[in-house]
C-alpha positions in Angstrom: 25.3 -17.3 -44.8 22.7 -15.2 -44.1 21.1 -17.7 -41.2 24.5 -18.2 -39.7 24.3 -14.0 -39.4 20.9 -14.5 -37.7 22.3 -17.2 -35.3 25.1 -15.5 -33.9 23.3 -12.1 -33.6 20.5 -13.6 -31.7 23.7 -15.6 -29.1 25.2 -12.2 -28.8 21.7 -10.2 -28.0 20.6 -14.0 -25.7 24.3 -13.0 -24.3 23.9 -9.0 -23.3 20.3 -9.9 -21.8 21.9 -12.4 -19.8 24.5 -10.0 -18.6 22.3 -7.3 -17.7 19.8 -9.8 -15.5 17.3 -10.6 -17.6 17.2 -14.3 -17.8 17.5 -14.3 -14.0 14.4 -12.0 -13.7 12.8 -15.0 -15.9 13.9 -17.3 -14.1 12.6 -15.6 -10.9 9.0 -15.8 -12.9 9.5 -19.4 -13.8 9.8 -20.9 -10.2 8.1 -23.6 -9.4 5.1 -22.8 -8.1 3.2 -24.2 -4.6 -0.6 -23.4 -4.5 -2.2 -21.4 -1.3 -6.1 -21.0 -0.8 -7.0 -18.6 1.6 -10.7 -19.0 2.6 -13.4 -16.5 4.5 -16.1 -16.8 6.2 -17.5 -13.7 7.1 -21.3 -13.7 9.1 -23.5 -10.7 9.2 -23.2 -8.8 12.7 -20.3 -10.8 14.1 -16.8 -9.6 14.0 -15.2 -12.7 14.4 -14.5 -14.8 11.0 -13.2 -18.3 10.1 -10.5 -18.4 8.0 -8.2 -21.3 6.5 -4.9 -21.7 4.8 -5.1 -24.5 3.0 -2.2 -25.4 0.5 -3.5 -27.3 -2.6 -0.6 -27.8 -4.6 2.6 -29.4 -3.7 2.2 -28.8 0.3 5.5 -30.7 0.5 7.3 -27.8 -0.7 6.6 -25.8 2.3 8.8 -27.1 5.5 7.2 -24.5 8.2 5.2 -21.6 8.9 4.9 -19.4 11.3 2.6 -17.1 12.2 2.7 -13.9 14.3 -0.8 -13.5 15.2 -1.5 -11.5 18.7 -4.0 -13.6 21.2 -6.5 -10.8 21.1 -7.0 -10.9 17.7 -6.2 -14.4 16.7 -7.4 -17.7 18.6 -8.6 -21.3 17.9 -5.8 -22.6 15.9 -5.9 -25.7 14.6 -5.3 -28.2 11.5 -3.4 -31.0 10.0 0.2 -31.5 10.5 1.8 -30.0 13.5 0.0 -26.8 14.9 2.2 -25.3 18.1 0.7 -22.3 19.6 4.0 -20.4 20.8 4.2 -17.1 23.0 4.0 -15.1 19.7 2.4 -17.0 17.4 1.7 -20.2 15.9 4.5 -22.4 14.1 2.8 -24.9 11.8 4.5 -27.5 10.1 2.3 -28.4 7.1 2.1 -32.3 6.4 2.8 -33.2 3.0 -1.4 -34.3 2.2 -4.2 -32.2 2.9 -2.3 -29.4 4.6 -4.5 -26.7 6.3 -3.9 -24.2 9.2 -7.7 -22.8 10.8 -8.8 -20.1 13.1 -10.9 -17.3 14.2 -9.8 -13.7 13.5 -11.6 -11.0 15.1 -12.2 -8.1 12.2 -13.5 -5.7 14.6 -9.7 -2.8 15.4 -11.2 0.1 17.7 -8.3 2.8 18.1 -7.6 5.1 20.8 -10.3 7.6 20.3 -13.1 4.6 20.2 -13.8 4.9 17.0 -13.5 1.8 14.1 -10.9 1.1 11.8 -12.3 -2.5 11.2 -16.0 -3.2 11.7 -18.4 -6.0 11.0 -22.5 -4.7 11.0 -25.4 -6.0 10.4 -25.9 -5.1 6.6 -21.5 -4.4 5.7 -18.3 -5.2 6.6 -14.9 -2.8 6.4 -11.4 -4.2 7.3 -8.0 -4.8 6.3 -7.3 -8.0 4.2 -4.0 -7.8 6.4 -6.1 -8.5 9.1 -7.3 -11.7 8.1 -4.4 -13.5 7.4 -1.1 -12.3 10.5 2.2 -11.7 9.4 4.1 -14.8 8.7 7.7 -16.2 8.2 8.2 -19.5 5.9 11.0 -22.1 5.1 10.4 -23.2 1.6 11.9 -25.8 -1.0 14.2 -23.1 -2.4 13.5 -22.2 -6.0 9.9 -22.3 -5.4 7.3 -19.5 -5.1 3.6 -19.4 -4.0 0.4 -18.9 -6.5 -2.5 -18.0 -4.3 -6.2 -17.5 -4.3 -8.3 -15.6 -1.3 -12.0 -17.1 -1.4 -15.0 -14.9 0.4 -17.8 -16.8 1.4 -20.0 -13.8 2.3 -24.1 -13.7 3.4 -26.3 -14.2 1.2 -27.1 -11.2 -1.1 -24.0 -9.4 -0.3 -21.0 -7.8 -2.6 -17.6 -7.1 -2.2 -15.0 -4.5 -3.6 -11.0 -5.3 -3.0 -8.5 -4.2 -5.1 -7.5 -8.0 -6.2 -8.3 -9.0 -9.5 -11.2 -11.5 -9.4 -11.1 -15.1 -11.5 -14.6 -16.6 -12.6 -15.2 -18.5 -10.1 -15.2 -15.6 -8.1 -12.1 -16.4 -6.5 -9.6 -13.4 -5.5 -5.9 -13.6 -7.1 -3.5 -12.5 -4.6 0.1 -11.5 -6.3 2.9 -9.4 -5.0 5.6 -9.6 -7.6 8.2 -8.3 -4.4 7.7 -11.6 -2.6 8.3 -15.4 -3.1 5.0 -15.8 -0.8 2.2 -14.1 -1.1 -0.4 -12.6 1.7 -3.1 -10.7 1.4 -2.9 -7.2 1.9 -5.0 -3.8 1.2 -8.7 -2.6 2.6 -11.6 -5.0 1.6 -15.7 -3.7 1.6 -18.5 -6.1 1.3 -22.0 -5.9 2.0 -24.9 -4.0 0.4 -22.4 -1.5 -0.9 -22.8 1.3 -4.1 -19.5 1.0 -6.0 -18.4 3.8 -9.1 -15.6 3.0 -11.3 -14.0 4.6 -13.9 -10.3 4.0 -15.6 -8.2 6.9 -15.4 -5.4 6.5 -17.7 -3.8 3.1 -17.1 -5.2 2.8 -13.4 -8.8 1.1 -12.7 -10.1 3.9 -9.8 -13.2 1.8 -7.2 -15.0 4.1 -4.7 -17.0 2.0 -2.5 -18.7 2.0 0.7 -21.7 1.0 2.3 -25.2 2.0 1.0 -26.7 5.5 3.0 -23.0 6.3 4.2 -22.8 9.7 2.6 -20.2 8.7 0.3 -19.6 11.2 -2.4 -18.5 8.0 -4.6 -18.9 10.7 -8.1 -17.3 13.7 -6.9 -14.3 11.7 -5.9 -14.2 9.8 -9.2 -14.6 13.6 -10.7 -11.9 14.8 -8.6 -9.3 12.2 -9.4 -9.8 12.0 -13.3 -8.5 16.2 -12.7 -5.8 15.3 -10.5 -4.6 11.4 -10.7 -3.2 12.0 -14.1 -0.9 14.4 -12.5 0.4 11.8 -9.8 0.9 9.1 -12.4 3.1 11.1 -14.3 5.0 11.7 -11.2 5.0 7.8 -10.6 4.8 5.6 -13.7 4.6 2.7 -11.7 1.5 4.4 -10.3 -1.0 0.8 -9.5 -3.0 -0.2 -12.0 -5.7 -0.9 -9.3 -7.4 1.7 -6.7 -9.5 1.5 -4.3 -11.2 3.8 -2.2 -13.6 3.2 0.8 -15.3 5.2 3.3 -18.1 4.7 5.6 -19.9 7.4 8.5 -19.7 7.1 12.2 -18.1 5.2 14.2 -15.5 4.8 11.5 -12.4 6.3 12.2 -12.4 10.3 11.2 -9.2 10.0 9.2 -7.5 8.0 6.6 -5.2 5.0 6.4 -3.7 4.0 3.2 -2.9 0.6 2.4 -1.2 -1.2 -0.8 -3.5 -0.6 -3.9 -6.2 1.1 -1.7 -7.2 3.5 1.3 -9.8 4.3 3.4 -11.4 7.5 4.1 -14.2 8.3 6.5 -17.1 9.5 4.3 -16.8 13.3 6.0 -13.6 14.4 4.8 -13.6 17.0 2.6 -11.6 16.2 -1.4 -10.4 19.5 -1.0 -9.6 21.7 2.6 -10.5 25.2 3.2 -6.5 25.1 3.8 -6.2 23.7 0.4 -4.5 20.4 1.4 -6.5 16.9 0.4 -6.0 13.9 2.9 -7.5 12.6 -0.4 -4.3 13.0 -2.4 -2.2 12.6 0.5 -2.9 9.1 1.2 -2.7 8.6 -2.7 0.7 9.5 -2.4 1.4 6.9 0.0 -0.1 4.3 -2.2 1.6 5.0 -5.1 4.8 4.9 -3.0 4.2 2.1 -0.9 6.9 3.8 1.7 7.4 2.7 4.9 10.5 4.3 7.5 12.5 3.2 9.7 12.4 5.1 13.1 13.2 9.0 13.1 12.7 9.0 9.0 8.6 9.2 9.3 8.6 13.2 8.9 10.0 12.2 5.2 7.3 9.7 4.7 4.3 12.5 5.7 6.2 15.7 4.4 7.0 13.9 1.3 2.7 12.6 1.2 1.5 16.1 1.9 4.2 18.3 -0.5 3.1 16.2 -3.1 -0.2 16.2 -2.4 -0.3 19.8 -2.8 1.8 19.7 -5.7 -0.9 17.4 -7.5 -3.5 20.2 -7.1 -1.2 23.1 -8.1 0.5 21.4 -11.2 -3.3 19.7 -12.7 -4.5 23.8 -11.7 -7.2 22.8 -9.6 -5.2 25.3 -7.0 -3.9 29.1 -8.4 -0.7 29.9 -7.9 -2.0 32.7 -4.8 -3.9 29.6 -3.4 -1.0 27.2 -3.9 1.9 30.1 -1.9 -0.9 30.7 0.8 -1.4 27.1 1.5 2.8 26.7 1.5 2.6 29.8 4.0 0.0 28.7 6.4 1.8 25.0 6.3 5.6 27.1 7.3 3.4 29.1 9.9 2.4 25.9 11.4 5.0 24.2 11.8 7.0 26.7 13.6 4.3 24.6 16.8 6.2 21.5 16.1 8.6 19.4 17.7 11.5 17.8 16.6 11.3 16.8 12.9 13.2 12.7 13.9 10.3 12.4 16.2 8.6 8.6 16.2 5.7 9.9 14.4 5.2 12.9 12.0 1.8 14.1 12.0 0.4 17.6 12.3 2.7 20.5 12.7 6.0 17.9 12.7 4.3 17.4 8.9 4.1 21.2 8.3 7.3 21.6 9.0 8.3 19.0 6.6 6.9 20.3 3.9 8.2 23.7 4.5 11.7 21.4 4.5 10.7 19.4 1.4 10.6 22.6 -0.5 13.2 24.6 0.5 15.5 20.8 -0.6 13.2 20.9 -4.2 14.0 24.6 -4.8 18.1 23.8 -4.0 17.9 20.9 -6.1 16.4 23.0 -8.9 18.8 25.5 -8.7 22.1 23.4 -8.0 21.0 21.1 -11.1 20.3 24.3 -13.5 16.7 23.2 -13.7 17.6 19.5 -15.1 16.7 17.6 -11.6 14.1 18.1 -8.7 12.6 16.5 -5.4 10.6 14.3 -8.4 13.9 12.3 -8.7 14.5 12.1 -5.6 10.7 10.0 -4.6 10.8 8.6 -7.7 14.1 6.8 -6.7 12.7 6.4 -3.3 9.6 4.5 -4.8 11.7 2.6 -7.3 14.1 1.0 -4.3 10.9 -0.4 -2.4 12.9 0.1 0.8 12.3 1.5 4.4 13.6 4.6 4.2 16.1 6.3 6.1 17.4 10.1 6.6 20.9 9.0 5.5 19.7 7.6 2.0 16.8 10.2 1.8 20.0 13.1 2.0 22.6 11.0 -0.2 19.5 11.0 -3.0 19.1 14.4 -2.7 22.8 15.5 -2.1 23.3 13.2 -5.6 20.2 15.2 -7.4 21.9 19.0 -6.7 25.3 17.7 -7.2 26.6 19.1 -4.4 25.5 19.1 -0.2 22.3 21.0 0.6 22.2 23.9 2.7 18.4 23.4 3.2 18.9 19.8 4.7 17.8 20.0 8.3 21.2 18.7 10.5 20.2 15.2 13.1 22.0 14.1 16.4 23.4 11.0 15.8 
């Protein structure tokens, strides 16, 4: 009698998963799988590197690919199957033995001001693993998902630091749970680097960069273990990998974050004289992996540098005085800018966000009597994984205070 009990509880409990999606999320992880080997050759003191897509499991699977690789970046395509080179790209359709795609990709990105975001010296290399492999667009066996591998092959005596997890044989696993097909994305170092790691509560935290490059590899490590637990509280799906590079001249004097890693040029300060930290700010857009859709970007970049803010005044590193001074030198700021649904939000289009981001936390606050707060809000924003938009970024927060905002800037349609 008592077995019986057991078997129906465990039909109704196999039942209610069922209902509530979970046997199609494990169904999603029990596709079929096709394999992918991306492999890198990567020379000292020459920007351009060989690369190959090879697919070493059940190539048949895969009908087409197609690439959108820009001419001045990509070139010499060529392979088995059929390899068209089209006026955007290249369409490959894989045959159904020995299926690879090769080319040359040029590593070397200069921006606007002439300095590097992607470099190739004598003794390091610095670049996006985007880079390496363009954007592409596949027509798959439905049901099926990739499992692939990204291979280095770098000069001899060289290291690397990426923020894959690395198999024995040195191999790279490349996974993104969001996709069926997997590319590789994030910043990638190698060379004669120094590298510091440390775990800071569930996260693995890499600062590396080339050897003499001024790095301050400990004080950053220092720094976060203060202030990361304090943005993974914020996030819980906060990565459980991070990287962090950085290199001198003629690196780019900035930062660009990227998923599960950023780059920083080795001269920026952890912590401004203004009390902001491009440090925590591009951490922020990490750990939300937001992008936005045009005349949304001033959420994006307020949302990046309130928080970032908010890191150092919640895990005290910043006093309250220091934390309202750097609030009003932000609000003082922005009154410069233009209009907040610009293109682009940096600078004083930023400030101005931020000084808009908290006027909408304090509403929320009060509306909510205490119980909700910008938090849910970019918490929900994170969760979603989508562009965002002004429309959905004001329908969160309208739903958090219960009631419309008075603080929410008004748009032209």
């Amino acid at each position: 009698m008592r077995s019986k009990l057991y078997l129906f509880l465990a039909f109704v409990l196999g039942l209610s998963l069922a209902q509530h999606g979970v046997s199609a999320d494990l169904s999603a992880q029990e596709r079929p799988a096709y394999g992918v080997l991306y492999t890198a050759w990567i020379k000292a003191g020459d920007p351009i590197a060989t690369v190959r897509v090879r697919l070493t499991r059940n190539p048949e699977w895969v009908r087409w690919m197609k690439f959108k690789a820009a001419s001045e970046r990509y070139s010499d395509f060529k392979g088995t199957g059929e390899v068209e080179v089209t006026a955007d790209g290249v369409l490959w359709h894989p045959p159904k033995e020995d299926a690879y795609l090769q080319f040359r990709v040029n590593l070397e990105s200069r921006r606007a001001s002439g300095r590097f975001d992607g470099l190739v010296t004598d003794t390091w290399a610095m670049f996006r693993a985007d880079d390496l492999i363009p954007p592409v667009r596949i027509d798959m066996e439905d049901g099926t998902q990739s499992r692939a591998k990204l291979q280095l092959n770098l000069p001899e005596g060289w290291s690397m630091a990426t923020p894959f997890p690395r198999y024995s044989s040195g191999r790279l696993r490349i996974d993104n749970p969001d996709r069926l097909f997997d590319r590789p994305t994030g910043w990638i170092v190698a060379g004669e680097i120094g590298t510091r790691r440390d775990t800071i509560g569930d996260t693995r935290v890499t600062i590396a960069a080339p050897a003499g490059q001024n790095m301050r590899r400990m004080d950053m490590l220092a720094f976060l273990r203060w202030t990361l637990p304090t943005l993974q509280e914020l996030f819980p799906q906060f990565p459980e990998r991070l990287l962090v590079v950085g290199a001198d001249d003629p690196m780019w004097r900035g930062a660009l974050s990227a998923p599960d890693s950023l780059y920083v040029h080795s001269d920026r300060p952890l912590l401004s004289e203004n009390a902001t930290s491009t440090l925590l700010h591009e951490i922020v857009h990490v750990a939300m992996g937001a992008q936005s859709v045009p005349g949304s970007d001033w959420i994006v970049e307020g949302l990046a540098e309130y928080y970032s803010i908010e890191t150092l005044h919640r895990s005290n590193t910043i006093s309250d005085a220091r934390y309202a001074k750097a609030h009003a030198d932000l609000v003082a700021w922005g009154e410069t800018s233009g209009p907040l649904d610009s293109d682009r939000s940096s600078g004083a289009i930023t400030a101005r966000a931020v000084g808009v981001m908290r006027a909408i936390d304090t509403e929320i606050r009060a509306s909510s009597g205490g119980k909700r707060s910008l938090d849910d809000v970019a918490r929900e924003l994170t969760n979603e994984g989508k562009p965002i938009t002004t429309e959905r970024f004001v329908e969160l927060a309208t739903v958090a205070a219960g009631a419309p905002l008075s603080s929410m800037p008004a748009f032209d349609n």
